[in-house]
N, C-alpha and C positions, 0 to 999 in steps of 0.2 A: 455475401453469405446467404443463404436457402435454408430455411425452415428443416432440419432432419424428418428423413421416413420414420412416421410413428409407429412403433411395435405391434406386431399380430396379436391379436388375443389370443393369449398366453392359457389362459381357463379353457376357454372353448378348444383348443386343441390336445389340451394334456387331458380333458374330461372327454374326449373321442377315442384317445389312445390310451387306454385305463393301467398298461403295463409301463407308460410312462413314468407312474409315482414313483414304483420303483427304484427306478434311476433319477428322480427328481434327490431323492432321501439323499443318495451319497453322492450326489454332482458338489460340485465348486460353484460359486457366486463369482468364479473369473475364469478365461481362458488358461490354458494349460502355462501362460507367461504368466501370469496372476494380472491382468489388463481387467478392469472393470467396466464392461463395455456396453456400449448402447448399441439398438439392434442396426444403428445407419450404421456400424462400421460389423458387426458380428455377421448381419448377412452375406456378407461378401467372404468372408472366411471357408474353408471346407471345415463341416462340420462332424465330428468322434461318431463311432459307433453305430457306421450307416445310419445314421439321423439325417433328415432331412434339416436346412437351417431351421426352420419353421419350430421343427420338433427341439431342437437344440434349445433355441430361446425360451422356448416353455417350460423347460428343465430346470434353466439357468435362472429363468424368472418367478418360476415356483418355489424357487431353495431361496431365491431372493425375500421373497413374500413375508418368511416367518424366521426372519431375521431383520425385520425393521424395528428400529426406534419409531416411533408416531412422536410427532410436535404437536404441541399447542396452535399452532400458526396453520391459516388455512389461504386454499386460492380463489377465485372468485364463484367459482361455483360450489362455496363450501366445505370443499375436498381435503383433506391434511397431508401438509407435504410429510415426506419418512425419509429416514436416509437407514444406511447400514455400516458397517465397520469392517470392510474387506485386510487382510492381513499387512496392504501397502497402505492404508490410514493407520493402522494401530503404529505401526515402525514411524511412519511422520512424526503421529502424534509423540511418542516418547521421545524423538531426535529433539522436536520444537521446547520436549520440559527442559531435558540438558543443555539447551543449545540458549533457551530464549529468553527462561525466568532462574531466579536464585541467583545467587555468585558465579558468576566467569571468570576465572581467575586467568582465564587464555585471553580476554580480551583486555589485556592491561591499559591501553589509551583510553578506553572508555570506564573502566573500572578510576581510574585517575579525575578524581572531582576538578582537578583544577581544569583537566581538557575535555571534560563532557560538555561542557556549553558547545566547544569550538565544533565536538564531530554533530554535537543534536543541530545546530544549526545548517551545518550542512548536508544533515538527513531530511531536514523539515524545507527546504530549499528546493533538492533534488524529488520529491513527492510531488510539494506545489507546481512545480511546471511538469513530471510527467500527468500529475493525475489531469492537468487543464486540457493537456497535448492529445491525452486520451479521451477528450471531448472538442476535440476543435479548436483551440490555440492554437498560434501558427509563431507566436513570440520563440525564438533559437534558445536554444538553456544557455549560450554564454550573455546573450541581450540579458535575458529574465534575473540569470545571477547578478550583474551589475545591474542590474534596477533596483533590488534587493539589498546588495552589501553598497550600495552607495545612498538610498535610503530615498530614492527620486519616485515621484509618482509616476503613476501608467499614460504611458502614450496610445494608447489605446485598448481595445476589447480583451482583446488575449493578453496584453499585459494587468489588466486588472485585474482577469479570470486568476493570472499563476498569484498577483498581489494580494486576494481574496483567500484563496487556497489555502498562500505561507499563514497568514492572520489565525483562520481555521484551525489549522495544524497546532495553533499557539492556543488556541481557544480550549481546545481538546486536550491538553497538558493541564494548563489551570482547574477543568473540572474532571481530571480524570476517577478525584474521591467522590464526586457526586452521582446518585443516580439517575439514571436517565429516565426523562418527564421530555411531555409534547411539548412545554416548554424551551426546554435546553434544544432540542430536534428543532423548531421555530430558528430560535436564535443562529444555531450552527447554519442553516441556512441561506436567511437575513446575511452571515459574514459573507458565505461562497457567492451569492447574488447579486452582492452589493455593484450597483454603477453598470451591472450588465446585461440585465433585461429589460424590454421592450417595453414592461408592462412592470415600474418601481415597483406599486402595491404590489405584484408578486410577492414579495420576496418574505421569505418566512412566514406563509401563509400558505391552506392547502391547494388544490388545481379545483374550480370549480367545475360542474357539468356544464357548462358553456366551454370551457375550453379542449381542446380536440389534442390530447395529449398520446402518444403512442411510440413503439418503438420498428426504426423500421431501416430497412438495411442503407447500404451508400448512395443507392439508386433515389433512395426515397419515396420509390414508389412500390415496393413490398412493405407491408407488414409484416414484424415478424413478433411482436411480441404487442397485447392491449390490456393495460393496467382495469383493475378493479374498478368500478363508479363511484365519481367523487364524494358520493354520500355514505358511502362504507369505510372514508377515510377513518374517519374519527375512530371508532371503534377499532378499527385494525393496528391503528397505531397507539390506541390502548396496551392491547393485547403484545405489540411488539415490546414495549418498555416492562409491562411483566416478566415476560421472558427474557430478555435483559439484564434486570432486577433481581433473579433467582425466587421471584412471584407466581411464576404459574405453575401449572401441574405437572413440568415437563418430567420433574425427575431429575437425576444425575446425569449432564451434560458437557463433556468434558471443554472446558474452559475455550478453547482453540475452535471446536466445533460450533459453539455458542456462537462466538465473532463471526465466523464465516456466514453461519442462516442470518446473524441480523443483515450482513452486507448484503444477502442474495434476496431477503425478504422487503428492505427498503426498496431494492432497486424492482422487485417484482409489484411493489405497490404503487410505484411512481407517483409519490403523493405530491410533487409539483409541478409547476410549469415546465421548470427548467434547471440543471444542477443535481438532478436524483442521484448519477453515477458518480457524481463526485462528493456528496453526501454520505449514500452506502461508504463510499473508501472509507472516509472520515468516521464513520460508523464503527466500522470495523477496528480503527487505529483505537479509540476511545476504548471501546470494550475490551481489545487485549491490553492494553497500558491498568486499565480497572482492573481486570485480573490477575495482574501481578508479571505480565510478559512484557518488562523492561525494555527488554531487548528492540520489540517493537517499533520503538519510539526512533533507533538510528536506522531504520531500512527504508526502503522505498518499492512498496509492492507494484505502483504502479508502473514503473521504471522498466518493470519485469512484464507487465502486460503488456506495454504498447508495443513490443517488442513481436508480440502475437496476437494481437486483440483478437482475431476471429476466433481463436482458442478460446478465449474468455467468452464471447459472445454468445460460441459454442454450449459451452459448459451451462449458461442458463437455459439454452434451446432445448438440451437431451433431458432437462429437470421436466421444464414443461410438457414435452411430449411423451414423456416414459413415468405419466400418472403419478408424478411428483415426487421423483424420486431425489432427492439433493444430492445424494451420494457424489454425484458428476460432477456435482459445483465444489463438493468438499475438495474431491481428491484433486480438483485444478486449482485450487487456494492454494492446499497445503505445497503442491510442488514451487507454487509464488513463492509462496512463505519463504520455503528452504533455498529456492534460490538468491531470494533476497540478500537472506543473512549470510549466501556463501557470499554473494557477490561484497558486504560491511566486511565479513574477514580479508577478503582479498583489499581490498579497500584501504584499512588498518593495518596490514600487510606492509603494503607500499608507505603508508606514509610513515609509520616506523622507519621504515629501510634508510627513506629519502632524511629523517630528523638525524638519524645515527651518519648519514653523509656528511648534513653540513655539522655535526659533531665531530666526525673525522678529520675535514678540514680545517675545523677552530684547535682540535691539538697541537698543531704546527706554533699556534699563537698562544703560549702558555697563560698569560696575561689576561687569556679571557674564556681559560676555560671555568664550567660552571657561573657563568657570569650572565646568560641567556636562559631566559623560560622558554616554553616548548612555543609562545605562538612569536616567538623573537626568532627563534632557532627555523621556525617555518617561513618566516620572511627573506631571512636571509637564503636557506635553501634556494627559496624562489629567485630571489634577485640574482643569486649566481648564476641562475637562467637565462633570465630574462634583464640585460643590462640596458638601463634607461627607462625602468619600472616605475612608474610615479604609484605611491600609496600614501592614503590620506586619512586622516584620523577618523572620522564618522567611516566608512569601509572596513577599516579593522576591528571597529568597535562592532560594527554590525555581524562583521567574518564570526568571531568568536562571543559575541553575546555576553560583551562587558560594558564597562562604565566608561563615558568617556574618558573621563580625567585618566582610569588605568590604562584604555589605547595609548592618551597623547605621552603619557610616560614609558609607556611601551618604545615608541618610536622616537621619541626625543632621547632617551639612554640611548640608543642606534645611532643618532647622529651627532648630538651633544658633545658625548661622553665617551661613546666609543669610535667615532669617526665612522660609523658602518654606512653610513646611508646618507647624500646630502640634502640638507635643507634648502627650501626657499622659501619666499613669504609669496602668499595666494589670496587676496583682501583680506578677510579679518584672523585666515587660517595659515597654518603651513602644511604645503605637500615637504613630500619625500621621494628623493630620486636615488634610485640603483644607481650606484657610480661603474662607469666599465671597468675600473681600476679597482674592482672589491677584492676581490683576490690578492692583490697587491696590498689593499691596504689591512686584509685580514693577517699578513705574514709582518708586516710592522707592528702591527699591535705585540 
């Protein structure tokens, strides 16, 4: 990735060509596709109205001008970043209130108290190893998931990173009613860092001016981005928990926008050593879950970045260089966002489909229908799969985020009572083994 070409001054040429205003008044703040666009990619465009590009941008960037929100929140040179509300954030923005807070009545597995543990945990799972992945974790998500659902400690750096992450994720549930203080920011960190840096005292603690903190491409030898000086921490991250808080001057901000500038403003202040990017995420999960965006809590944004990380990268580079405009980071959040949650319906989709299977198949066996909860009815799905499936009580307990005692009864009715699954003794424990005869023995029941 490369630094984007920084914009022409936009003043100095519309104040050379005075008939410009004119057409600054009733121009668009987007391309004729409604694209909100920075000038590394609008240069290259043919530009309306025999305009030069040059003239083009001054137009686009004049009508930008006086339609910015101003934040509270500034960059190192003092400066206030602003963003704007082009007509594709306002349609985000509403999609995200139907879609993400209040009753869902479309998302019945998660609307069902008894199966929300089972999908948060596998939201809070799939987060932990992409947000690590999207910082250099090299742990496979099926390693990281069985490290997890069998409750075993990390075998190394990247399995601690995704170990640290899950913990965080859980951290950030527990205080989502509290407000954020440089405290709670401390602590959240302290989890994500724990056992992984170079340097223990790091960790939940700011970067001091001895340390040579900075951001800089895969090469490692560009810079592409250099945090604020460590002695401006304190106060900046004042001012970020204000803002947070509904404490500062900002005004009305609509809740979704709010989460986004803390994620891009955390990661612009790079207030530590090491973990800032996965911090901002975490940042951001906190503040939508505080706001009342529910929904948050089962998706996995970063899942959706590593998928394009230059995009993401992107998105903070065109802030910086087009005089701090956030607009670019917004509009690349909210497209995560919605991907996100399509990707949780598609998701909840499928696992409907596959519960209503192995409930098709238990009809045959009158004997036992209605006689399986939905994470019995998932096991058995699975094991008609997967014959010679060993599952073990601590894993199931972990899958769905219950009690022991409820797993081992979970699975001991499977093979006890109903013959579904066989037992063997494993020293103080019992596994359970998919029989290849399940099918056979679902039609005797």
């Amino acid at each position: 990735m490369k630094i984007p070409v920084s914009p022409p001054d936009f003043i100095k040429t519309i104040t050379e060509r005075r008939e410009l205003f004119a057409k600054a008044f009733d121009a668009s703040i987007t391309d004729e596709k409604g694209r909100y666009l920075h000038w590394d990619k609008l240069r290259h465009l043919t530009p309306p109205d025999e305009l030069t590009s040059e003239e083009w941008w001054a137009i686009i960037r004049f009508k930008r001008q006086n339609l910015f929100t101003t934040l509270p929140l500034y960059d190192k040179s003092n400066q206030p970043f602003k963003f704007c509300t082009p007509d594709a954030v306002n349609r985000d923005l509403h999609w995200l209130d139907m879609n993400a807070a209040g009753t869902i009545t479309a998302n019945q597995p998660i609307a069902n108290q008894g199966m929300q543990n089972t999908y948060l945990i596998k939201s809070l799972v799939e987060e932990a190893i992409n947000s690590s992945q999207l910082e250099g974790a090299s742990t496979t998500r099926h390693v990281a998931k069985e490290m997890i659902r069998q409750g075993r400690g990390p075998k190394d750096k990247s399995e601690q990173m995704i170990l640290n992450n899950f913990h965080a994720m859980q951290f950030i549930r527990e205080f989502k009613d509290d407000e954020l203080t440089p405290s709670f920011l401390f602590e959240l960190h302290r989890i994500l860092t724990e056992k992984t840096l170079d340097d223990p005292e790091k960790a939940g603690v700011f970067r001091s001016e001895n340390d040579k903190v900075y951001v800089s491409d895969h090469t490692g030898y560009n810079i592409l981005h250099s945090p604020p000086n460590a002695s401006e921490l304190k106060k900046r991250l004042e001012s970020l928990c204000k803002f947070a808080n509904y404490k500062s001057d900002a005004g009305f901000i609509h809740p979704v926008i709010r989460a986004i500038i803390l994620h891009f403003m955390l990661a612009y202040d790079h207030p530590f050593v090491d973990g800032n990017g996965r911090t901002a995420r975490a940042l951001f999960y906190w503040s939508m879950i505080s706001q009342g965006y529910w929904l948050s809590e089962f998706i996995s944004i970063s899942r959706i970045m590593k998928l394009a990380p230059v995009q993401y990268g992107r998105a903070f580079l065109y802030t910086e260089t087009d005089d701090n405009d956030a607009t670019y980071f917004i509009i690349h959040q909210l497209e995560v966002i919605r991907n996100a949650i399509q990707d949780l319906h598609a998701y909840l989709e499928k696992k409907t489909k596959d519960i209503e299977e192995a409930q098709e198949t238990l009809r045959s066996a009158k004997h036992l229908g209605g006689k399986l909860n939905f994470r019995q009815l998932a096991i058995l799905r699975h094991a008609l799969k997967n014959p010679r499936f060993i599952y073990n009580i601590n894993e199931h307990r972990n899958s769905h985020g219950i009690s022991y005692e409820t797993a081992r009864k979970d699975l001991l009715y499977m093979s006890d009572t109903l013959n579904l699954l066989s037992k063997l003794k494993e020293g103080r424990t019992f596994i359970f083994i998919s029989p290849s005869d399940l099918e056979e023995r679902i039609k005797k029941s």
